[in-house]
KETIBA-881686 format. One line per field, with one value per atom (N, C-alpha, C): residue number from 0; atom name; x, y negated, z negated. Coordinates in Angstrom, 3 decimals. Atoms other than C-alpha are relative to their C-alpha. Example, Ala and Ser with C-alpha at 12.3 -4.5 7.8 and 13.67 -1.06 7.14 Angstrom:
residues 2
num <- c(0|0|0|1|1|1) $
atome <- c(N|CA|C|N|CA|C) $
x <- c(0.890|12.300|0.900|-0.820|13.670|-0.770) $
y <- c(1.190|4.500|-1.200|1.190|1.060|-1.090) $
z <- c(0.000|-7.800|0.000|0.060|-7.140|-0.730) $
***
This chain:
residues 132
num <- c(0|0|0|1|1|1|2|2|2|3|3|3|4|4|4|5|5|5|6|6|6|7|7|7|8|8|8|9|9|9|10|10|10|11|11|11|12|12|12|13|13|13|14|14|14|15|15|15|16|16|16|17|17|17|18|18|18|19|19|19|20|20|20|21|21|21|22|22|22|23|23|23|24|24|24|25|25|25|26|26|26|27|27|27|28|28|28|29|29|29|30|30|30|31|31|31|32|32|32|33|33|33|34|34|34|35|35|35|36|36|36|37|37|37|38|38|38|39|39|39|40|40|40|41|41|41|42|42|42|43|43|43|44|44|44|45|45|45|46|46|46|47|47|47|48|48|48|49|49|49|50|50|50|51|51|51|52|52|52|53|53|53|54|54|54|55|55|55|56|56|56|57|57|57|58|58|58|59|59|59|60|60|60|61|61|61|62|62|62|63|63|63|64|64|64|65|65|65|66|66|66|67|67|67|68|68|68|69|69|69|70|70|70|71|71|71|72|72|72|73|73|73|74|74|74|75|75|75|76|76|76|77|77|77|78|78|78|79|79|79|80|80|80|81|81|81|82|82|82|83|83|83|84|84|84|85|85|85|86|86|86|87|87|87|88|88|88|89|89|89|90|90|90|91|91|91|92|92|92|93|93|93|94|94|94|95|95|95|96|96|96|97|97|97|98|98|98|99|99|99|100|100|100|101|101|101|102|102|102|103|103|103|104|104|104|105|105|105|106|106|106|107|107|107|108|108|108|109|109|109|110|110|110|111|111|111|112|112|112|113|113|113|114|114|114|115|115|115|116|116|116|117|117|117|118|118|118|119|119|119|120|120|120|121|121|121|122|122|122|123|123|123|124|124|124|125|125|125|126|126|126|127|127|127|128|128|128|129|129|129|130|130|130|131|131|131) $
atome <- c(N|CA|C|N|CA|C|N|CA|C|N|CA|C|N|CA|C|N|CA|C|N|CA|C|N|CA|C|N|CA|C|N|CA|C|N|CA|C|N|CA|C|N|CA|C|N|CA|C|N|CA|C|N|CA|C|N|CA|C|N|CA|C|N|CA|C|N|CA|C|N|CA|C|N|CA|C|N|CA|C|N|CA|C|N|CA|C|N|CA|C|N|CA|C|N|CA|C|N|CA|C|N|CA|C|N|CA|C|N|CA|C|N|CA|C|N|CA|C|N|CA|C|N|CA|C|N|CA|C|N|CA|C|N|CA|C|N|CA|C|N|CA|C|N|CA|C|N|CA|C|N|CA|C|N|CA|C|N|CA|C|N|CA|C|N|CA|C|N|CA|C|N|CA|C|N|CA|C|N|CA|C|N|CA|C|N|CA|C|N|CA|C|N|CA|C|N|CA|C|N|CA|C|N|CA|C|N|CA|C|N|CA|C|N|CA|C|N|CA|C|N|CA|C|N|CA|C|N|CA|C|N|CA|C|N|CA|C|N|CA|C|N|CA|C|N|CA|C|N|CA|C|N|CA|C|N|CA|C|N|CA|C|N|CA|C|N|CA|C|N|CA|C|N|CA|C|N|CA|C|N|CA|C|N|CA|C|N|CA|C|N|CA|C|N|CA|C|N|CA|C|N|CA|C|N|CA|C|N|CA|C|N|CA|C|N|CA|C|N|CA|C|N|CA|C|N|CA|C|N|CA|C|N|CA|C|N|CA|C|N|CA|C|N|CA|C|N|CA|C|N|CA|C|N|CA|C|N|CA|C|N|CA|C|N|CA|C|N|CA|C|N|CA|C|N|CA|C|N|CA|C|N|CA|C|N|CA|C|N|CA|C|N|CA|C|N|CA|C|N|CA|C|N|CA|C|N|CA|C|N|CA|C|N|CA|C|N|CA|C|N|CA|C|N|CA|C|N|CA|C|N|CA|C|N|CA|C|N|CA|C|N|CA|C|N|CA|C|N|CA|C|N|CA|C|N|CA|C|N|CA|C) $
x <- c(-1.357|-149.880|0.959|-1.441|-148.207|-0.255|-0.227|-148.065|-0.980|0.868|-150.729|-1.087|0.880|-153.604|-1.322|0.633|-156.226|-1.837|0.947|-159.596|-1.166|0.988|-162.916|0.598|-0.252|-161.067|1.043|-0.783|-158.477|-0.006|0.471|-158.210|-0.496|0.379|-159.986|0.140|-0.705|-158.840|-0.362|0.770|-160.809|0.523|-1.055|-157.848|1.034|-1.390|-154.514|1.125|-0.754|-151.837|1.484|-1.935|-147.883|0.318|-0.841|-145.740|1.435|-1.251|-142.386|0.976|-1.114|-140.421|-0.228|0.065|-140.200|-0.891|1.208|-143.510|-0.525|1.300|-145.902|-1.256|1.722|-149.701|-0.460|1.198|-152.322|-1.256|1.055|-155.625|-1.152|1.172|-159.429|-1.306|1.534|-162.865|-0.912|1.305|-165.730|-1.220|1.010|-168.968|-1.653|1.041|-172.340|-0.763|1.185|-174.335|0.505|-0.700|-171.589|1.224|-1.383|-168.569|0.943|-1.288|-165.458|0.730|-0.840|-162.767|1.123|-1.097|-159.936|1.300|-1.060|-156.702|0.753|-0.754|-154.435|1.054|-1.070|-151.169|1.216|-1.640|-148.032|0.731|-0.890|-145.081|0.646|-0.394|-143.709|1.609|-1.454|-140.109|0.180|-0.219|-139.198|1.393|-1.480|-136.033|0.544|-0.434|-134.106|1.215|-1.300|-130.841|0.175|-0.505|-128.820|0.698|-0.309|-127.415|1.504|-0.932|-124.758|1.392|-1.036|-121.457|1.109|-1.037|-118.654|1.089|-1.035|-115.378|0.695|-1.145|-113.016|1.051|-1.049|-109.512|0.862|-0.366|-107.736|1.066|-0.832|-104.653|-0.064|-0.220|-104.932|1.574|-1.424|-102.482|0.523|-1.493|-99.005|-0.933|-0.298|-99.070|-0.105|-0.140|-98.182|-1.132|0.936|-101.628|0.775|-0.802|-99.286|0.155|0.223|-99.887|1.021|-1.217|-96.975|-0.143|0.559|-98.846|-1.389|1.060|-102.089|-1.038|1.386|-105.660|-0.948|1.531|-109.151|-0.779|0.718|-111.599|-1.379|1.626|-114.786|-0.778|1.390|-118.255|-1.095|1.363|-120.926|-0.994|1.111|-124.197|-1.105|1.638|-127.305|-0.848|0.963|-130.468|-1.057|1.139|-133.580|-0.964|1.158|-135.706|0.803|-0.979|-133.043|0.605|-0.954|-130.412|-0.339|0.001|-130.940|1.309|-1.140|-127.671|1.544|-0.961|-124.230|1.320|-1.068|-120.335|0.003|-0.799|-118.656|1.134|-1.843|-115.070|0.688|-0.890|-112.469|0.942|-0.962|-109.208|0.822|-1.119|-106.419|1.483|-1.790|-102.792|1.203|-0.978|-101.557|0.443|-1.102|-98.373|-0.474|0.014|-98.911|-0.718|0.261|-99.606|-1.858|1.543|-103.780|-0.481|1.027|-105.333|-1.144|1.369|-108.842|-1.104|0.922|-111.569|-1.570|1.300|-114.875|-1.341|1.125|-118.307|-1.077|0.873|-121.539|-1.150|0.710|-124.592|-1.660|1.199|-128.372|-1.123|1.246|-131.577|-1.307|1.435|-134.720|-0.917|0.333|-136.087|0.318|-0.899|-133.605|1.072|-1.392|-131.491|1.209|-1.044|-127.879|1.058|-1.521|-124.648|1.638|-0.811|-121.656|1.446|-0.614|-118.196|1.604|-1.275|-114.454|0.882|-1.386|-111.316|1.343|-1.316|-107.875|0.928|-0.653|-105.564|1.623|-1.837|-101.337|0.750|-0.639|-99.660|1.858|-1.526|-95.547|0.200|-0.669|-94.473|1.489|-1.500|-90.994|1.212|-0.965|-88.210|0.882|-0.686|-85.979|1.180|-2.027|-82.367|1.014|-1.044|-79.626|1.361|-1.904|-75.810|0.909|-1.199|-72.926|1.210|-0.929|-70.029|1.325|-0.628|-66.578|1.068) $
y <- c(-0.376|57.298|-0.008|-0.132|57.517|-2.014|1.552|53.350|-0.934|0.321|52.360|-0.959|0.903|49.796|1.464|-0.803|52.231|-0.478|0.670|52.122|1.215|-1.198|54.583|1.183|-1.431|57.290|0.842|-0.085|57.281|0.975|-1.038|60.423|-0.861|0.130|59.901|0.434|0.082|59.855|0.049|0.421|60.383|0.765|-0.484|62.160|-0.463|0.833|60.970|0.416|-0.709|61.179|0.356|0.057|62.298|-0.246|0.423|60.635|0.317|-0.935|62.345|-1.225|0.553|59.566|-1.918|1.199|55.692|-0.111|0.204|54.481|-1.839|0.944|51.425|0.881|-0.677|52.754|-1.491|0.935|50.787|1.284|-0.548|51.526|-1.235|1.072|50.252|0.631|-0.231|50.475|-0.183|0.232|51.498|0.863|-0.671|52.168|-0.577|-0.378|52.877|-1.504|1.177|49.125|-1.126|1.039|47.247|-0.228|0.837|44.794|1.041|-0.529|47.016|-1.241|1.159|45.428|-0.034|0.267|43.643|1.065|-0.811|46.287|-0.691|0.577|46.108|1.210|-1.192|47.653|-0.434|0.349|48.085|1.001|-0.767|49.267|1.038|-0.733|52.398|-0.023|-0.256|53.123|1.020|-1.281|56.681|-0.558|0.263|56.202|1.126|-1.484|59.657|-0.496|-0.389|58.419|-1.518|1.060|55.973|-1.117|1.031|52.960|0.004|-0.032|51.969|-0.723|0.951|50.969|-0.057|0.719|49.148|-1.003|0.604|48.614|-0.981|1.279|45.517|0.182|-0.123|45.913|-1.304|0.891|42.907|-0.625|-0.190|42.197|0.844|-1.415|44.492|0.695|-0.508|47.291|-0.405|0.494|46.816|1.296|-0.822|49.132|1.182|-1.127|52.046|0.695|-0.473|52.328|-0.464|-0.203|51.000|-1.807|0.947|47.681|-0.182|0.334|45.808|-0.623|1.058|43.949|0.826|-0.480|44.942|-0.542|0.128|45.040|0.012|-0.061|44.416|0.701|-1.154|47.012|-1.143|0.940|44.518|0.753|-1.103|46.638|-0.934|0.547|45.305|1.321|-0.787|47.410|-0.801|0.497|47.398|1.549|-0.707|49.183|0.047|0.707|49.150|0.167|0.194|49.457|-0.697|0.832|46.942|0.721|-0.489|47.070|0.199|0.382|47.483|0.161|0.139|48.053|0.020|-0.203|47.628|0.088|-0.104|48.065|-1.053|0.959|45.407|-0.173|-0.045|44.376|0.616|-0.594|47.029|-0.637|0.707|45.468|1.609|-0.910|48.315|-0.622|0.712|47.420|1.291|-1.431|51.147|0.074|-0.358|51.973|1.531|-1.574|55.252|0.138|0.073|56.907|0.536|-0.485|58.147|-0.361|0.365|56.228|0.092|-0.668|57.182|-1.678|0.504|54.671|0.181|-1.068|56.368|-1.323|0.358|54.245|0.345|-0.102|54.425|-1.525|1.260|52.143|0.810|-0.818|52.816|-1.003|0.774|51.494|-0.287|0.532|50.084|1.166|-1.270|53.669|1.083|-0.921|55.134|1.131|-0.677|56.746|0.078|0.625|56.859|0.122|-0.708|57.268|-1.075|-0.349|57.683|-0.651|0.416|56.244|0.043|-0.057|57.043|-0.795|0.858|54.665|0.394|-0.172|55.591|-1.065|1.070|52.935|0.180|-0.400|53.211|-1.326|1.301|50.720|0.287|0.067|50.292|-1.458|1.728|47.049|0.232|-0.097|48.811|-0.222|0.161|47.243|1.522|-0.970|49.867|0.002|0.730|50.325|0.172|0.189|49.757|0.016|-1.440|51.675|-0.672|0.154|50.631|0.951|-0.817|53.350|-0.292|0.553|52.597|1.444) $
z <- c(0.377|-15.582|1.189|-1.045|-11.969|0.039|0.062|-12.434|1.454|-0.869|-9.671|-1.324|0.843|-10.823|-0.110|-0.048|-11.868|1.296|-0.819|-9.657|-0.846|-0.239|-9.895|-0.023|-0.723|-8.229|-1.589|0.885|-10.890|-0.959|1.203|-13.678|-1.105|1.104|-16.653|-1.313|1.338|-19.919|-1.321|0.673|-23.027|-1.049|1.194|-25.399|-0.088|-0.399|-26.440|0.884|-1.029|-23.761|-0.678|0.078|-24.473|1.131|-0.865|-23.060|-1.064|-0.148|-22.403|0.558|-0.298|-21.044|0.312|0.191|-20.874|1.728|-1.273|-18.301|-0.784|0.152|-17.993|0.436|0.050|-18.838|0.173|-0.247|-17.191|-0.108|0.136|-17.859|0.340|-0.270|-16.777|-0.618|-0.060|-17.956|0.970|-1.206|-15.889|-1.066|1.168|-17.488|1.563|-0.991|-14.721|-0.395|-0.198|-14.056|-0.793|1.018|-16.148|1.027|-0.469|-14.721|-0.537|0.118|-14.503|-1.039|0.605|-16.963|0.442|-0.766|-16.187|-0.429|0.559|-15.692|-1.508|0.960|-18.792|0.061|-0.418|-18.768|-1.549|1.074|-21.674|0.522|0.087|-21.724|-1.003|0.893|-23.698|0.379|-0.230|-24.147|-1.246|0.896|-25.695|-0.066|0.145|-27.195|-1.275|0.783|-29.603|0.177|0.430|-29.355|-0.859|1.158|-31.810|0.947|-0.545|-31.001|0.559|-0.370|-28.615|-0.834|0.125|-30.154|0.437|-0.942|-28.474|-0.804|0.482|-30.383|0.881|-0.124|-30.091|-1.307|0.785|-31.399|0.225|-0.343|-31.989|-1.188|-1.975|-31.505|0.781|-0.948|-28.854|0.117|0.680|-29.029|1.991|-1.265|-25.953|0.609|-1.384|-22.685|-0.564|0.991|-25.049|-0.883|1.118|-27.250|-1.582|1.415|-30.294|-0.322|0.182|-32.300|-0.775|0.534|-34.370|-1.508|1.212|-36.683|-0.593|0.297|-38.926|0.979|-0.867|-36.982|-0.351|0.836|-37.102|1.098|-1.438|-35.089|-0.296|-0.145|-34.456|0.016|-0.834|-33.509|0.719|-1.287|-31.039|0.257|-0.477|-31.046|0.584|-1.088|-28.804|-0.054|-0.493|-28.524|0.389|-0.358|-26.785|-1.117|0.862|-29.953|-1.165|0.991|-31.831|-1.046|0.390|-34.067|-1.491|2.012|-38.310|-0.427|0.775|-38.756|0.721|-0.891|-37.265|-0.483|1.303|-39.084|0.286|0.689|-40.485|0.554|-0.361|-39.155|-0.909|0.936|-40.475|-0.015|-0.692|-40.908|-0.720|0.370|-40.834|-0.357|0.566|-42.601|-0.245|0.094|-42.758|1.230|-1.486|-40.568|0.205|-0.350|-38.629|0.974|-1.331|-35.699|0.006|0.315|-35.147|-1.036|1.069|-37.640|0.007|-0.715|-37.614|-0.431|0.758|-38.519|0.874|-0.683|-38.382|-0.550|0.664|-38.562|0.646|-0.253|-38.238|0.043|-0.355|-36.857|-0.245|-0.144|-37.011|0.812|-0.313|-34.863|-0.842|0.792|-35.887|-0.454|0.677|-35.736|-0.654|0.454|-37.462|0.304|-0.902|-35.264|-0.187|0.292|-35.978|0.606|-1.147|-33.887|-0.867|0.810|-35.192|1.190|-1.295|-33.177|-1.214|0.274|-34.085|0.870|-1.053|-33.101|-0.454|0.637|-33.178|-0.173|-0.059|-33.803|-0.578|-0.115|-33.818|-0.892|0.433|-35.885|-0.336|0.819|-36.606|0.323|0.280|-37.863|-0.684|0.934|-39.310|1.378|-0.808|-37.123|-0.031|-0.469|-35.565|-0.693|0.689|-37.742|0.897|-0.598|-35.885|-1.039|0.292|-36.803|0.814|-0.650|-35.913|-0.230|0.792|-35.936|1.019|-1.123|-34.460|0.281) $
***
């Protein structure tokens, strides 16, 4: 378990181990007047949280946080035990300021994480007055 090739000296192992955090286990057989076997090693990866997601808003909103036209929020997930599920492109067409759009994603082990975007839209030209 500390990631060394195992030898003789090595602890011995003859229950199942927990593992608490992402390792490579190598392990060897030795057995008294018999050929040692060749090391063999895998990798584990503990993984408890949900998947990463990484909005794209597009058109992107001006300098301000504030878009002119309707939008579409993209999603891009990743995880190290893959993805089963990821949103869909929202497209927003409502004027107003904090629009929320809330989704969710899930991994292969079911994990799920959750990701809010705010998004600003006015497409109502400004009125202009004339008084003399």
């Amino acid at each position: 378990t500390d990631g060394s090739v195992p030898d003789q000296a090595s602890p011995t192992y003859s229950s199942p181990l927990v593992l608490s955090q992402t390792m490579v286990l190598r392990a060897r057989a030795y057995q008294s007047g018999w050929t040692e076997s060749t090391p063999s090693s895998d990798s584990y990866t503990i993984d408890t949280l949900g998947p990463t997601i990484v909005p794209t808003i597009s058109p992107g909103p001006n300098g301000a946080g504030w878009n002119n036209t309707p939008v579409t929020v993209s999603f891009e997930c990743s995880d190290p035990a893959g993805v089963a599920s990821c949103p869909a492109p929202v497209n927003v067409t409502q004027e107003g300021a904090g629009l929320l759009v809330t989704v969710q994603a899930q991994d292969a082990l079911g994990f799920q994480s959750a990701l809010t975007v705010t998004v600003n839209i006015d497409s109502t030209a400004p009125a202009v007055s004339l008084s003399s």
